[in-house]
Backbone bond lengths (Angstrom), bond angles and torsions (degrees), N, CA, C in turn:
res aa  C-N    CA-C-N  psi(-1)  N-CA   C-N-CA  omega(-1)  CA-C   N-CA-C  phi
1 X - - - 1.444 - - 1.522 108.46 -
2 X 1.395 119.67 142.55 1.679 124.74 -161.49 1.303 70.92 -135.39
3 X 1.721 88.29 156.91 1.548 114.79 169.78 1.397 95.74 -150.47
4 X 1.378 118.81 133.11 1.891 123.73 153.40 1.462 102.65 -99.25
5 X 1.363 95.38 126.73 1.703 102.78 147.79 1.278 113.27 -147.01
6 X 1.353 109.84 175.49 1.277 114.96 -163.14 2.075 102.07 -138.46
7 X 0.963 98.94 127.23 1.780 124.59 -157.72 1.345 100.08 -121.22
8 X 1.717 87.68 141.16 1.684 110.07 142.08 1.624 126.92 -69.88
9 X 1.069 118.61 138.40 1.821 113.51 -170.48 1.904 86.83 -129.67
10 X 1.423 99.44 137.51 1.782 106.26 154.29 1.457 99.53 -87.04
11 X 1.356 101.27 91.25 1.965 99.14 162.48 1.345 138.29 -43.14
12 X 1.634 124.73 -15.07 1.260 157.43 -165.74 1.751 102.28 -92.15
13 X 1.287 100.09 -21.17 1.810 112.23 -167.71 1.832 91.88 -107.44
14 X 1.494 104.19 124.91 2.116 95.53 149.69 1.337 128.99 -39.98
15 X 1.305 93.11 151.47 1.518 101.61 -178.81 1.404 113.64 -82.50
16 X 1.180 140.97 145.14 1.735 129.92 165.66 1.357 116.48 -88.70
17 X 1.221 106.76 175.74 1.869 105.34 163.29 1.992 102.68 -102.84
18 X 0.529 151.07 34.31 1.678 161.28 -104.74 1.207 146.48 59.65
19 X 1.769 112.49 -179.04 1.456 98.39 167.53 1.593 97.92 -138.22
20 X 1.142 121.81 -143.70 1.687 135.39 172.13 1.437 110.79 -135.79
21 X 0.741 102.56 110.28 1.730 113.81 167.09 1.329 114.00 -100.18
22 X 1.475 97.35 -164.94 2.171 107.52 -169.06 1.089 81.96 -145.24
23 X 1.418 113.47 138.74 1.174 137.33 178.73 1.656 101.63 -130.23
24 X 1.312 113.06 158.93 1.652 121.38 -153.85 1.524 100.67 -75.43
25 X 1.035 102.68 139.32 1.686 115.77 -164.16 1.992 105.37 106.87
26 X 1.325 107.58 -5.54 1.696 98.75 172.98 1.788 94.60 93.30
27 X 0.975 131.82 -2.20 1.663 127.46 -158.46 1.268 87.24 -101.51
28 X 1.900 98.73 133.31 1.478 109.67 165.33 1.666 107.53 -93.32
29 X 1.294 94.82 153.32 1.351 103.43 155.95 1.496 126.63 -165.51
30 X 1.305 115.07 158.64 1.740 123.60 -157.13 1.138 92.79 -75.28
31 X 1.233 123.92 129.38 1.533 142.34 170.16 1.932 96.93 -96.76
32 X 1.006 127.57 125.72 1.575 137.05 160.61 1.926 108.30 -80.76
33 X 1.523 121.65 144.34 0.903 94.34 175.10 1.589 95.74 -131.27
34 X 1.463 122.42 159.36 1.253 131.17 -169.09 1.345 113.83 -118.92
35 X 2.065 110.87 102.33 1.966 84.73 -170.42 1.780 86.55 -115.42
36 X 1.808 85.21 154.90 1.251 105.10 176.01 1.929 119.14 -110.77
37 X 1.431 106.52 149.48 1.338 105.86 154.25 2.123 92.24 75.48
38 X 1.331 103.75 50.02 1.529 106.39 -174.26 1.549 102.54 -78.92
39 X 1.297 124.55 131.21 1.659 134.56 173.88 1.898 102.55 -74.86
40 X 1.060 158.10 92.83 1.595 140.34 168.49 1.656 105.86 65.93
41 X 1.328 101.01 96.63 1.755 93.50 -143.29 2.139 76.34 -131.10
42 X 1.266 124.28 83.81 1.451 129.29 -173.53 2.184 104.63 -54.80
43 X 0.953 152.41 125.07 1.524 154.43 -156.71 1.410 88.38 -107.49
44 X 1.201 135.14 -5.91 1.619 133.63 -177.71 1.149 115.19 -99.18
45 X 1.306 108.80 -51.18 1.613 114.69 -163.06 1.591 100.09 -102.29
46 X 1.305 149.18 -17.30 1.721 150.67 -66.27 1.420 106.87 -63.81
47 X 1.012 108.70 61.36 1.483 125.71 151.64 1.496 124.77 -68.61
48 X 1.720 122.09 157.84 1.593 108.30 -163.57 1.914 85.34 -129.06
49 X 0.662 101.65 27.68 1.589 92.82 166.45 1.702 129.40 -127.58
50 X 1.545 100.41 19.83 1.619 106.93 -164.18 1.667 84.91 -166.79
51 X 1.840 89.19 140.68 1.856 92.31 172.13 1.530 109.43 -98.85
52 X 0.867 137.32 146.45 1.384 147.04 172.30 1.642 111.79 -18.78
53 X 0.992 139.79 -54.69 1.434 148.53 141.17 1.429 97.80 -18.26
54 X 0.711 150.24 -56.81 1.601 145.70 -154.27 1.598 119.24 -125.25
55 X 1.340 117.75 29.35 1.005 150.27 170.85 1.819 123.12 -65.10
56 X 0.928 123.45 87.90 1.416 128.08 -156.81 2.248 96.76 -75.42
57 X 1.620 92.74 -48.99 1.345 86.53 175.55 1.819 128.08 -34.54
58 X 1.265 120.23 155.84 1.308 135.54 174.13 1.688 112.95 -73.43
59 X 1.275 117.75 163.44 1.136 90.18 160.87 1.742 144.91 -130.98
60 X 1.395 82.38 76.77 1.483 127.23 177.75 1.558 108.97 -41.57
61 X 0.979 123.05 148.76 1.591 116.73 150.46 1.257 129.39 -73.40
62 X 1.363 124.22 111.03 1.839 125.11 -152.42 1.811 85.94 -105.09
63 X 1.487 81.38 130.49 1.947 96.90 163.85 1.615 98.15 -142.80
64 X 1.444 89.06 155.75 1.518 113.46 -166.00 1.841 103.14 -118.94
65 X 1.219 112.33 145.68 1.931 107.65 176.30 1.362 96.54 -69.20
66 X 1.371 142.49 5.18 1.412 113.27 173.01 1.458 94.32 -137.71
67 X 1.253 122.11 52.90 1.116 111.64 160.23 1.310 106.39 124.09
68 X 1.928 106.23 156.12 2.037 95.56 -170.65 1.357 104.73 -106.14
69 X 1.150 110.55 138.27 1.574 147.07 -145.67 1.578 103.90 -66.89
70 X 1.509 121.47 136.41 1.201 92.77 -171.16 1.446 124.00 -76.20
C-alpha cells in the first residue's frame, strides 16, 4: 500500500527515515517515509541546510525521538 502526501517540515529539525503511528483498532505501525527533490540535504547529521561535505557534526551515530535519522 503507497500513499503520497505532501507536508509541512520544520527545516531547522532532522529528517527521519520514519515514525510509528496507530492505526484504527489501537495497532501501531512503522510508517517509512520517502522525501523527494532534497535542496543540500547533509546524510550525517540529516539536516537541510548543509551538504555532507560541510558537515561540522562528528561522526557519531545520530538518533532522533521519532525515529533514526536518515
Amino acid at each position: 500500500m503507497c500513499l503520497r502526501v505532501k507536508v509541512r517540515l520544520d527545516v531547522t529539525k532532522r529528517l527521519v527515515r520514519g515514525k510509528k503511528i496507530t492505526v484504527e483498532g489501537g495497532e501501531s505501525r512503522w510508517v517509512n517515509f520517502k522525501y523527494e527533490r532534497l535542496p543540500n540535504f547533509c546524510y550525517r547529521c540529516g539536516l537541510l541546510n548543509h551538504a555532507l561535505k560541510d558537515c561540522l557534526e562528528n561522526d557519531a551515530e545520530n538518533k532522533s525521538t521519532e525515529g533514526e535519522v536518515l
